[in-house]
N, C-alpha and C positions, 0 to 999 in steps of 0.2 A: 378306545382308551389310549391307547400306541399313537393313532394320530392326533388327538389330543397333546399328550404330551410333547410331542416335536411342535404343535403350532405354539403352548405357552413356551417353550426353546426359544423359537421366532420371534415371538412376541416381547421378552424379555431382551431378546440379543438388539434389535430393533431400538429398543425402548432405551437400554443403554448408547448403543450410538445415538441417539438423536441426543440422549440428555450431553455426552460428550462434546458434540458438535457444539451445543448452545453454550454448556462452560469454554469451548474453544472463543467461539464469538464474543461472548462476554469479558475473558479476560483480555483478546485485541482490542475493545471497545473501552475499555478502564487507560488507557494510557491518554493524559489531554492532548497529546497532541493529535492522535485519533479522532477523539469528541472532537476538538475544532476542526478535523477536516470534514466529519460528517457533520456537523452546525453548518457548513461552508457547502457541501455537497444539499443538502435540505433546503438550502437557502436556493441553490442553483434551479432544483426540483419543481420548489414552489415559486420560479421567477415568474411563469406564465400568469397566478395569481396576483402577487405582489404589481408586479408592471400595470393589469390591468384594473385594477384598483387603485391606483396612481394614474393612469389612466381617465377610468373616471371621476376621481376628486378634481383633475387639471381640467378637464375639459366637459365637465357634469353630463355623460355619457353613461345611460342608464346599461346599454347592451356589453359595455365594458363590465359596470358591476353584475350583471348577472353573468357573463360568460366567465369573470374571472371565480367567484363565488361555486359556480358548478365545477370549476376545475378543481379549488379547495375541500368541495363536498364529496368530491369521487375522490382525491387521494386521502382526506381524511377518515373516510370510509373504514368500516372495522373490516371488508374484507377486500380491501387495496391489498396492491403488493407495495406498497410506499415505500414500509419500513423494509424491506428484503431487498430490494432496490438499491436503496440511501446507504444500507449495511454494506450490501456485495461491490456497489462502488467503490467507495470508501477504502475495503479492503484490499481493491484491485489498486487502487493506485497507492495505497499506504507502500502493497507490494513491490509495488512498479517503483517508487522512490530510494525504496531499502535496496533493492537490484543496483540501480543510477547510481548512487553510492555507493554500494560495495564494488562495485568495477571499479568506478574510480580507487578507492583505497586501493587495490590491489595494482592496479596498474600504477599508480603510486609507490608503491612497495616495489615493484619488480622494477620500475626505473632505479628505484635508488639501491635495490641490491645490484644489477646491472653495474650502474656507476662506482659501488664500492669494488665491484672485482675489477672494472678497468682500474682504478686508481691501484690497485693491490699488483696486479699484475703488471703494472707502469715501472711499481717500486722495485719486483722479484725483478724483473732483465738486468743481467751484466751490461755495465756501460760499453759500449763496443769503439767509442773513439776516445777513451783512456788507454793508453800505454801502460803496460807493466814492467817495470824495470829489469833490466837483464844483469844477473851478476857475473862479473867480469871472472872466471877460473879456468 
């Protein structure tokens, strides 16, 4: 009964992160410019099809359309990793661009805070080849 209860523990804890993870996925996946980097990444995917089927239309090469066709039928497959694939790309480099970016901003920023203190500290120095008048007593 004791270990019962701990595996439905497991089973629930489990069962919550995975659904977590998939609202995670789902809500990077809802921004378009996401969806056209994975239309973009799918499209890269299925280039090996695509080519070969163009392929065989130019050049009516039967071995094109069945090599390309079996390449289609295995990622299209229900138990591909296609779409897990397409997604973790996608991911990695939506990452990878938001990183490339924010260095930029920041280094950005730190140049031009940099540059306001030079100019600030340019302004604070006494001028040191101005005379100050000496009164004659």
């Amino acid at each position: 009964m004791i270990a019962l209860n701990k595996r439905e523990k497991l089973v629930r804890k489990y069962k919550k992160k995975g659904k977590d993870f998939v609202d995670w996925i789902w809500a990077q996946c809802k921004d378009i410019k996401t969806l056209f980097l994975l239309g973009i990444v799918s499209l890269v995917l299925y280039s090996p099809a695509l080519v070969g089927w163009v392929v065989g239309i130019i050049f009516d090469l039967d071995w094109a359309w069945i090599s390309a066709t079996a390449y289609a039928a295995f990622w299209i497959g229900p138990f591909s990793p296609f779409f897990a694939i397409a997604v973790t790309v996608t991911l990695a480099i939506k990452r990878w661009i938001e990183v490339i970016f924010r260095r930029k901003k920041q280094k950005a920023e730190s140049e031009a805070i940099a540059e306001a203190e030079e100019q600030t500290s340019v302004n604070d120095e006494p001028a040191s080849d101005v005379q100050t008048p000496v009164d004659p007593e």
